[in-house]
C-alpha positions as CSV (number, residue, x, y, z in Angstrom):
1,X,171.6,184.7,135.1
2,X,171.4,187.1,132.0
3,X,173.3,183.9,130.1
4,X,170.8,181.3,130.5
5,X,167.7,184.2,129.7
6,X,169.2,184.3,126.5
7,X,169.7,181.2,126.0
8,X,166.0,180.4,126.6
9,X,165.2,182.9,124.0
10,X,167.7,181.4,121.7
11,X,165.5,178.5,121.7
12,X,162.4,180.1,121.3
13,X,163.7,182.4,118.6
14,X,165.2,178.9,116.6
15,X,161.8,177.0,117.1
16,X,163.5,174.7,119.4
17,X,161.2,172.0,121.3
18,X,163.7,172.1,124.5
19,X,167.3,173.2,125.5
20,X,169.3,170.7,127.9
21,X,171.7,173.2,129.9
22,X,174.1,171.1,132.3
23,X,176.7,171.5,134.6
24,X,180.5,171.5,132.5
25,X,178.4,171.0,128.9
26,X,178.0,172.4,126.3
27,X,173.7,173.7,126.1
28,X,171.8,171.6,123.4
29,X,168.9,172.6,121.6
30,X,166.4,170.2,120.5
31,X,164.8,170.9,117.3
32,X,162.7,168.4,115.0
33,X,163.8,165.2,116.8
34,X,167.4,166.5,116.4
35,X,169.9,166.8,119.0
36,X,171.8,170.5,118.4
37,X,175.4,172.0,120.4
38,X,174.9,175.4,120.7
39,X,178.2,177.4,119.8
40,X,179.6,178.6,122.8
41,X,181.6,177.4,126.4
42,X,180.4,174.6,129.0
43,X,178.5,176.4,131.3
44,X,179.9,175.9,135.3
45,X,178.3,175.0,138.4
46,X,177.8,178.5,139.9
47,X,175.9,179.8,137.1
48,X,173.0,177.4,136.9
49,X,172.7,177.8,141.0
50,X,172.8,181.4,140.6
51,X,169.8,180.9,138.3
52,X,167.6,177.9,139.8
53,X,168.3,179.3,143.2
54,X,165.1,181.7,143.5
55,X,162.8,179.5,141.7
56,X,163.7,176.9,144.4
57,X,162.6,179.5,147.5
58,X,164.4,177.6,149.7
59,X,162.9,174.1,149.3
60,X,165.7,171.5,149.0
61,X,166.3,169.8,145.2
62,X,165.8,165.8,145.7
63,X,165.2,164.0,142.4
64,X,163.6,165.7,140.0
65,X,161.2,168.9,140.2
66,X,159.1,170.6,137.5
67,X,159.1,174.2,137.7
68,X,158.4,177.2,135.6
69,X,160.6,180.4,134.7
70,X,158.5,183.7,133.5
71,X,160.6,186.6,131.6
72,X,159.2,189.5,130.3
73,X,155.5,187.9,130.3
74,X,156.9,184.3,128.7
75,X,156.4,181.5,130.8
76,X,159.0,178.3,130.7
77,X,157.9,175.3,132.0
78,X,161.5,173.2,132.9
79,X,162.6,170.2,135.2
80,X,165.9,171.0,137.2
81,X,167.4,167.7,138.5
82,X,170.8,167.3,140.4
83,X,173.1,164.4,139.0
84,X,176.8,163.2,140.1
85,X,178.1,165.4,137.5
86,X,176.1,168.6,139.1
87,X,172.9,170.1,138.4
88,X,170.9,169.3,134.8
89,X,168.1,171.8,133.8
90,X,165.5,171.2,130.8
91,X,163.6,174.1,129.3
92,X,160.5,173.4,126.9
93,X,158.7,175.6,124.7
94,X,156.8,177.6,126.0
95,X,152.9,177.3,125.5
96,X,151.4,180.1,123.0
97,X,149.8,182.7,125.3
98,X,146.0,182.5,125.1
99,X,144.1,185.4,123.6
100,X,142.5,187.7,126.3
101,X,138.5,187.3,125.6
102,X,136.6,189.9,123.5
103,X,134.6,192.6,125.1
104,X,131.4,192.7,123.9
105,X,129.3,196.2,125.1
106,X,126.1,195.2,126.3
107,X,123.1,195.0,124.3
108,X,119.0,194.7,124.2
109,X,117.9,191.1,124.8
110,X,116.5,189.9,121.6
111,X,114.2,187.1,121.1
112,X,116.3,183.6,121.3
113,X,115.4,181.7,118.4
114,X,115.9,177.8,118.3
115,X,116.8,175.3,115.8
116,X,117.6,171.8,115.2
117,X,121.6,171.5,114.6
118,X,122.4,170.3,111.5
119,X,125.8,168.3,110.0
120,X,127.9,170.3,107.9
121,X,127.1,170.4,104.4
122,X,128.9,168.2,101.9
123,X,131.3,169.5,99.5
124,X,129.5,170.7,96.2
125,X,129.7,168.0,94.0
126,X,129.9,170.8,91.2
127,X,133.5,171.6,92.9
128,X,134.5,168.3,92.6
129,X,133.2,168.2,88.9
130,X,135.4,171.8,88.1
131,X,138.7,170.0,89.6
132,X,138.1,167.1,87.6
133,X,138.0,168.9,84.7
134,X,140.8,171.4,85.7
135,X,143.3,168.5,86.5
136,X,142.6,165.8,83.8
137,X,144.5,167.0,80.5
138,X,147.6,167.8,83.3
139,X,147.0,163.7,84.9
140,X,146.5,162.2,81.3
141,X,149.6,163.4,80.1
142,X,151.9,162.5,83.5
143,X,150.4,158.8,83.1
144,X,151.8,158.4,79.8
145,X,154.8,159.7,80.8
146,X,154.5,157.8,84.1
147,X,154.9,160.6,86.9
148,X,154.3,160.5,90.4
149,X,153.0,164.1,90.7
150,X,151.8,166.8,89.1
151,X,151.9,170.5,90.7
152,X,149.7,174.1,89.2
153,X,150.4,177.2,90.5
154,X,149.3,180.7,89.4
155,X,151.3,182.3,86.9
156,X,153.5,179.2,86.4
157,X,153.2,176.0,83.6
158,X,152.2,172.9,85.2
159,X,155.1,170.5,86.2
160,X,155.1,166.9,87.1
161,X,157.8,164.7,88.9
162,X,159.1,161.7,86.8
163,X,161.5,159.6,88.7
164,X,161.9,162.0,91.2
165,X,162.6,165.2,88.8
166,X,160.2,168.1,88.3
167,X,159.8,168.8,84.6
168,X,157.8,171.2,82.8
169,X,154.0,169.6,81.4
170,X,152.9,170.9,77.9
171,X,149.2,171.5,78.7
172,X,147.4,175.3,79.2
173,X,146.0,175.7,82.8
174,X,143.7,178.7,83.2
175,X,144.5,180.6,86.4
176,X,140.5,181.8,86.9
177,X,140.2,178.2,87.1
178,X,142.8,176.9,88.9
179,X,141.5,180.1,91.9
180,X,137.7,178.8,92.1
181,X,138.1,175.6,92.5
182,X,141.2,176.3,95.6
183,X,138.6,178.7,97.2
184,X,136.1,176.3,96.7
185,X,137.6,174.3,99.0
186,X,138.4,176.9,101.5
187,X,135.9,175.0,104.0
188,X,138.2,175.6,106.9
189,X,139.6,179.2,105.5
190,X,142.5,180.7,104.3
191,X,145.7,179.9,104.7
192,X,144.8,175.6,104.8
193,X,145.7,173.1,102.8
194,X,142.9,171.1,101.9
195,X,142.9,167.0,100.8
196,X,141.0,165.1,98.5
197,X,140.9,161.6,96.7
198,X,139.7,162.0,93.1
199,X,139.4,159.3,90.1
200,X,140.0,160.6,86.7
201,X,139.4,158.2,83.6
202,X,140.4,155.3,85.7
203,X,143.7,157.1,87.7
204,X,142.9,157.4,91.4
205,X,144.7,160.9,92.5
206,X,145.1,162.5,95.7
207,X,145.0,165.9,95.6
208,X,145.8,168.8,97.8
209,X,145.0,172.6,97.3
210,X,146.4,175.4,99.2
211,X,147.6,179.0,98.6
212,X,150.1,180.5,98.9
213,X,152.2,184.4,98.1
214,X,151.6,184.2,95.0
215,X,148.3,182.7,94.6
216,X,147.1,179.5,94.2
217,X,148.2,175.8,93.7
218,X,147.0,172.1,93.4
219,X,149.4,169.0,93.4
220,X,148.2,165.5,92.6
221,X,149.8,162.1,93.9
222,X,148.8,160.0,90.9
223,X,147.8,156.7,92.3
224,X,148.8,153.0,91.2
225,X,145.1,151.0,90.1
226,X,146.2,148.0,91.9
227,X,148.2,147.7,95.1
228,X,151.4,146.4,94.1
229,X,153.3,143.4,95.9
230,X,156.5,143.5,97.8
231,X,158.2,141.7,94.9
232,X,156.7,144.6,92.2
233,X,158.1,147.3,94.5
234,X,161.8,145.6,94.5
235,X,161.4,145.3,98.1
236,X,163.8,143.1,100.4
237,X,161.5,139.5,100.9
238,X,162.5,139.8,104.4
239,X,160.0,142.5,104.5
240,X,156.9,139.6,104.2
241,X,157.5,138.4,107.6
242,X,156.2,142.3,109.1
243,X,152.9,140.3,108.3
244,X,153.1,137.7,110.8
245,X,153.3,139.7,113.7
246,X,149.7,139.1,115.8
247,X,150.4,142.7,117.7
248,X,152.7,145.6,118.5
249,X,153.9,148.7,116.6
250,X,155.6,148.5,113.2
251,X,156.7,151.9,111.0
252,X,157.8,152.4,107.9
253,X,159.6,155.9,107.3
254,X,161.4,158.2,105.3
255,X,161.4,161.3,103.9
256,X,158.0,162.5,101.6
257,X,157.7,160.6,98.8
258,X,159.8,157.9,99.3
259,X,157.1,155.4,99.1
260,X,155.9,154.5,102.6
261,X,151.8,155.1,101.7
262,X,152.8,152.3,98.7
263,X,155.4,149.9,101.1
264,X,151.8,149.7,104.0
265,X,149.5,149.1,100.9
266,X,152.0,146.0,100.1
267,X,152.2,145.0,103.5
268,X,148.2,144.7,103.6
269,X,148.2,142.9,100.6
270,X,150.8,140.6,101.5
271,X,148.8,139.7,104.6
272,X,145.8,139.4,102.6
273,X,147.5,136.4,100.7
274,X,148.3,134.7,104.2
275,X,145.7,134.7,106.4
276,X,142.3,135.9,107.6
277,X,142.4,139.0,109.3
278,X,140.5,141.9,109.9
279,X,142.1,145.1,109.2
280,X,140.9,148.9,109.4
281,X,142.5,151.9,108.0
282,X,142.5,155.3,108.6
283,X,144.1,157.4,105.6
284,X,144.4,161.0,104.8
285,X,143.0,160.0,102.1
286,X,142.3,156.9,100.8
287,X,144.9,156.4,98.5
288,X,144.5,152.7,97.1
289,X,141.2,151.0,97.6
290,X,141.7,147.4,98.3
291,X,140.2,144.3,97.2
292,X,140.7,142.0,99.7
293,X,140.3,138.2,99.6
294,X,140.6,136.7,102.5
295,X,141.0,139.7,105.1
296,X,138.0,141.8,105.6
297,X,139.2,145.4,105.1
298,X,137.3,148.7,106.6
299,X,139.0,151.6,104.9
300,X,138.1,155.0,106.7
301,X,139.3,158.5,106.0
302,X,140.0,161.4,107.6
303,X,137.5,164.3,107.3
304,X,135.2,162.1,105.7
305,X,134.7,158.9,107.8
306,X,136.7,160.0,111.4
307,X,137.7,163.6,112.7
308,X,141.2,162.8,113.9
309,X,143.6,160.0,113.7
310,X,143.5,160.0,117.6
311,X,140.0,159.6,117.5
312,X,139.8,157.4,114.8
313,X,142.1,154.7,117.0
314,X,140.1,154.6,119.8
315,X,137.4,154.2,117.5
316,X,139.0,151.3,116.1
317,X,139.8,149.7,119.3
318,X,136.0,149.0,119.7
319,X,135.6,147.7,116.1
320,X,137.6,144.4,116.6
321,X,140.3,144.8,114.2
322,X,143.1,142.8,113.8
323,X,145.0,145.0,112.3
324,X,144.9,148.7,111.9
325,X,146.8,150.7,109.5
326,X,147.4,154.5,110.2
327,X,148.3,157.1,107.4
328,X,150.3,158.9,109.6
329,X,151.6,159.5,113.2
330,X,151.6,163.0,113.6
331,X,151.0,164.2,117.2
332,X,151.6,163.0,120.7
333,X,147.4,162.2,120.8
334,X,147.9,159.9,117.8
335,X,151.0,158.5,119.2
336,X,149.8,158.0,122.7
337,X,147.0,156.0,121.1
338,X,149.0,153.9,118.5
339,X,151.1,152.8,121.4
340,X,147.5,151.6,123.7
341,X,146.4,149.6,120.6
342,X,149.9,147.8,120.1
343,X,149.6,147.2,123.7
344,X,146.3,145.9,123.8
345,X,147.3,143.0,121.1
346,X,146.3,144.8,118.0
347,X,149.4,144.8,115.1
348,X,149.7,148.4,113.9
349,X,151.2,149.7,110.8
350,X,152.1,153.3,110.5
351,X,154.2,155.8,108.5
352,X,156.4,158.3,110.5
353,X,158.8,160.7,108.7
354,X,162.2,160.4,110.5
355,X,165.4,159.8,108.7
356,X,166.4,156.7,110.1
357,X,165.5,154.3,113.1
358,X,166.9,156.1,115.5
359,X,165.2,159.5,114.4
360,X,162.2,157.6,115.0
361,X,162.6,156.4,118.1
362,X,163.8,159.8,118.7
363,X,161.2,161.8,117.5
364,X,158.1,159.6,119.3
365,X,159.8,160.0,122.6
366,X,160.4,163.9,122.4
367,X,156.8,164.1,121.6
368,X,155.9,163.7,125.2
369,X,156.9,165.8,128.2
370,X,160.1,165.1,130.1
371,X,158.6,163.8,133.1
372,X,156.9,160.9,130.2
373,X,159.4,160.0,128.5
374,X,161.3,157.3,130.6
375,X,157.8,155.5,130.4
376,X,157.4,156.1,126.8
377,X,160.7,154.5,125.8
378,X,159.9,151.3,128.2
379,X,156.0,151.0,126.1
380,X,158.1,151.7,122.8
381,X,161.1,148.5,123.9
382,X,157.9,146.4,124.6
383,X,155.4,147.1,121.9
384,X,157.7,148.1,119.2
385,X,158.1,145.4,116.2
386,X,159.9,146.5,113.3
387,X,161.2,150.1,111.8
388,X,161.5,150.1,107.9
389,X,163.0,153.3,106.4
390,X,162.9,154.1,102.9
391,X,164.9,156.1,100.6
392,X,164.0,156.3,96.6
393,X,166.8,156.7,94.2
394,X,166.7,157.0,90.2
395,X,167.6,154.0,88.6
396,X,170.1,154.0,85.9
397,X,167.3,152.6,83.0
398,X,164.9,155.0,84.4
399,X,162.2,154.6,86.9
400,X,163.0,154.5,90.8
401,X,164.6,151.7,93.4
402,X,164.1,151.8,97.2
403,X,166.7,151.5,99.3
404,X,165.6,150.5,102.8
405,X,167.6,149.8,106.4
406,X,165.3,147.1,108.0
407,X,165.6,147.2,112.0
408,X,163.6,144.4,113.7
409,X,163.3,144.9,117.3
410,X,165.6,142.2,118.9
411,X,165.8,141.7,122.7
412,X,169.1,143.9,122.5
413,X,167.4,146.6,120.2
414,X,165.1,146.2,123.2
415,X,167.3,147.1,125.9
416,X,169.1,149.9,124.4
417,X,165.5,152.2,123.5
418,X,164.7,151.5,127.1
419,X,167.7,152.3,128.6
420,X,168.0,155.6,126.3
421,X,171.3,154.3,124.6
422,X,170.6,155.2,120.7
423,X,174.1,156.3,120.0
424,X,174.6,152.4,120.1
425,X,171.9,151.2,117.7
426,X,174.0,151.6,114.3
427,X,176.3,149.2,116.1
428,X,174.0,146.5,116.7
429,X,172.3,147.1,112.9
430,X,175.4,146.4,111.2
431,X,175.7,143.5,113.2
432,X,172.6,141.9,113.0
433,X,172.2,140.5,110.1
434,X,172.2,137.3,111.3
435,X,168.6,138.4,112.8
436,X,167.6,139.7,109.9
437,X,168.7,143.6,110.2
438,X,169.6,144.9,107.2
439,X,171.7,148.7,107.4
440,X,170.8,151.1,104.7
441,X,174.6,151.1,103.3
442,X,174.5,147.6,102.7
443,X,171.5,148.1,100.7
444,X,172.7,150.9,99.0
445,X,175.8,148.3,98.5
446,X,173.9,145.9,96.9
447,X,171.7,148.5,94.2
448,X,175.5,149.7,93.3
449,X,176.4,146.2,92.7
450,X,173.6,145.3,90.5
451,X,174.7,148.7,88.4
452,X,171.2,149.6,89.3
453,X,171.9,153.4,90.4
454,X,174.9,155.6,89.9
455,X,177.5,156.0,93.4
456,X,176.2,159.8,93.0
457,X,172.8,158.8,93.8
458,X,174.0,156.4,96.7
459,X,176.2,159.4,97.9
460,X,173.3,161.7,98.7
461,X,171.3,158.8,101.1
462,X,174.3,157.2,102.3
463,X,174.8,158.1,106.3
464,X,178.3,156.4,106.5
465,X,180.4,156.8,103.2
466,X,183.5,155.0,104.9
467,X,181.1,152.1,105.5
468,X,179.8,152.5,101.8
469,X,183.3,152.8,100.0
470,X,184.1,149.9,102.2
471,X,181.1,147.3,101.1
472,X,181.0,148.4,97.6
473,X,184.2,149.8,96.8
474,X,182.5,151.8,94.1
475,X,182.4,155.4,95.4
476,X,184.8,158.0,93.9
């Protein structure tokens, strides 16, 4: 029994989400949508009894119960279930124990007073004015020199990324400065990053302030003025047909900063051009502002406009949208709601980081509770469209390329999320391109062929350098 209490603190001391212990296997930790083999023996038969045995108290184990393990004030909650193989138990995290309430001594009654509740004040606009000023030399110069981002911190030089490198930026940044205007957006206090779109001369940034050990920073996403098109972006055209969807789920991922905000914007507008639709997004923050021509477009942000992404959905859901675009899925509330409005024959469109398709199939199902997630992965085979994910690699001339593996959800892409069989979804992607899949190595294939990046560049991105060396022949 001491074995598997270690193990379960193993998991809690590595930030796992879960560990799988079975019968003649080797345990597996689950840890950011990633499946991970402990370093040790298969675990037998006798030892997992020996352990499930008194939490059982005698009640016989048909299908699958949910229990809970307690050690040393923790509490486990798991699912033991018996299979042909023998006996399968999954531990989750534990919950974080709740805070015993204060003791307040006893005092005089006072007079109650009463008032009329009142919204939470606005930001200063005086704030906003002392970033403006603190971040415009720094932006100015990283347009000309066409960066992506530029980062302050106390005590260092400014830097900005340009094609995905962080240089040093030429321009004095006074630390007094750079403090008041992070604590003067310490609405929710310290130790939170705080969000906010700006426009400076003409360059819509988004911002985001937070401290940190050694004092304070601010980095800006410098914003394209226009939303770009699919074609501007280098993107494959078989991207334009996302668009004609009329409902379900579609995500584009990737790591951050490999484009996905930009690839949605360009979706949007690429339904713009086609037909009549209307569309609401929720952002975090509003990045580009569209100007819509056919579509009408209800752009809403986060903090500003809606409290939560969660609530925001099923705020949408009674706006009659056609469409709704959302920033970011970053909880099981949010997900849980996506997946009601692609059910309910609304077409969303929303970024996910996840490596790959499969990491995000993975990582939306191991967002929900065991005991959810067989009916999770039947809504995700039904209401799931079409997984783009996005890689952005220097490009020889300068500048950045995307590489993208386009998965569109086939009948047989279908089967295999509800039937839980991932480990055969790089198969049917490398076969599918007569359906219009397109694997990331081939991608990567074609950028090498057009001499548009160098094989070291492909090298770091590429999941399958056999498959790579084989479709380009180009890798040393």
């Amino acid at each position: 029994m001491s074995a598997i209490v270690s193990l379960l603190r193993v998991m809690t001391l590595r930030d796992a989400d879960a560990i799988t212990i079975e019968s003649g296997r080797v345990p597996t930790l689950r840890r950011r949508g990633q499946v991970e083999a402990l370093a040790m023996p298969a675990l037998d038969e006798a030892m997992l009894g020996d352990f499930v045995a008194p939490l059982l108290a005698g009640k016989p184990l048909a299908g699958t119960l949910s229990l809970t393990y307690t050690d040393e004030g923790v509490t486990y909650p798991l699912t033991v279930e018996k299979t042909d193989s023998g006996l399968r138990l999954v531990v989750r995290r534990p919950a974080p124990a709740a805070k015993p309430p204060l003791q307040v001594p006893p005092v005089a009654p006072r007079p109650v007073l009463t008032a009329v509740p009142t919204a939470p004040a606005p930001r200063p606009m005086r704030s906003l004015d002392a970033l403006a000023q603190l971040l415009s030399p720094a932006v100015a110069y990283a347009r000309a020199r066409e960066a992506s981002d530029v980062i302050l911190s106390s005590g260092q030089a400014p830097r900005m990324r340009v094609d995905g490198r962080v240089e040093t930026v030429d321009v004095p940044i006074d630390d007094a400065e750079l403090s008041a205007c992070v604590a003067a957006f310490a609405s929710n206090g310290p130790g939170v990053s705080h969000d906010v779109a700006l426009e400076l001369d003409g360059i819509r940034v988004r911002v985001n302030a937070f401290d940190h050990l050694g004092g304070h920073a601010i980095a800006a996403r410098l914003v394209r003025e226009r939303v770009p098109s699919l074609s501007e972006l280098a993107l494959p055209s078989e991207l334009a047909s996302i668009v004609e969807h009329r409902d379900g789920l579609v995500l584009v991922c990737g790591p951050t900063g490999s484009g996905k905000s930009t690839t949605l914007a360009a979706l949007v507008e690429q339904l713009d051009q086609r037909r009549s639709a209307h569309v609401i997004t929720l952002e975090d923050p509003i990045e580009y502002q569209f100007r819509p021509r056919r579509c009408l477009v209800h752009q809403r942000e986060l903090g500003t406009h809606i409290p939560s992404f969660a609530a925001g959905l099923r705020s949408a859901l009674r706006e009659a949208p056609d469409v709704i675009l959302l920033g970011e899925l970053r909880d099981r509330e949010t997900l849980a709601a996506a997946l009601t409005a692609a059910e309910t024959g609304h077409l969303v469109l929303a970024t996910l980081h996840a490596p790959s398709a499969i990491g995000a199939i993975d990582r939306m199902i191991d967002a929900f509770p065991e005991t959810q997630q067989r009916q999770v992965r039947s809504q995700l085979s039904a209401c799931l469209r079409t997984i783009v994910t996005q890689y952005l690699l220097p490009r020889r001339d300068g500048g950045r390329v995307a590489a993208i593996e386009l998965v569109p959800v086939t009948p047989a892409v279908a089967n295999i999320i509800r039937k839980g069989e991932l480990q055969t979804l790089p198969t049917a992607i490398q076969s599918g391109r007569d359906v219009g899949m397109i694997a990331l190595e081939r991608s990567l294939a074609r950028l090498l062929d057009a001499n548009l990046v160098t094989a070291k560049a492909v090298q770091r991105v590429a999941n399958d350098p056999d498959l790579m060396a084989a479709l380009a022949g180009k890798l040393r």
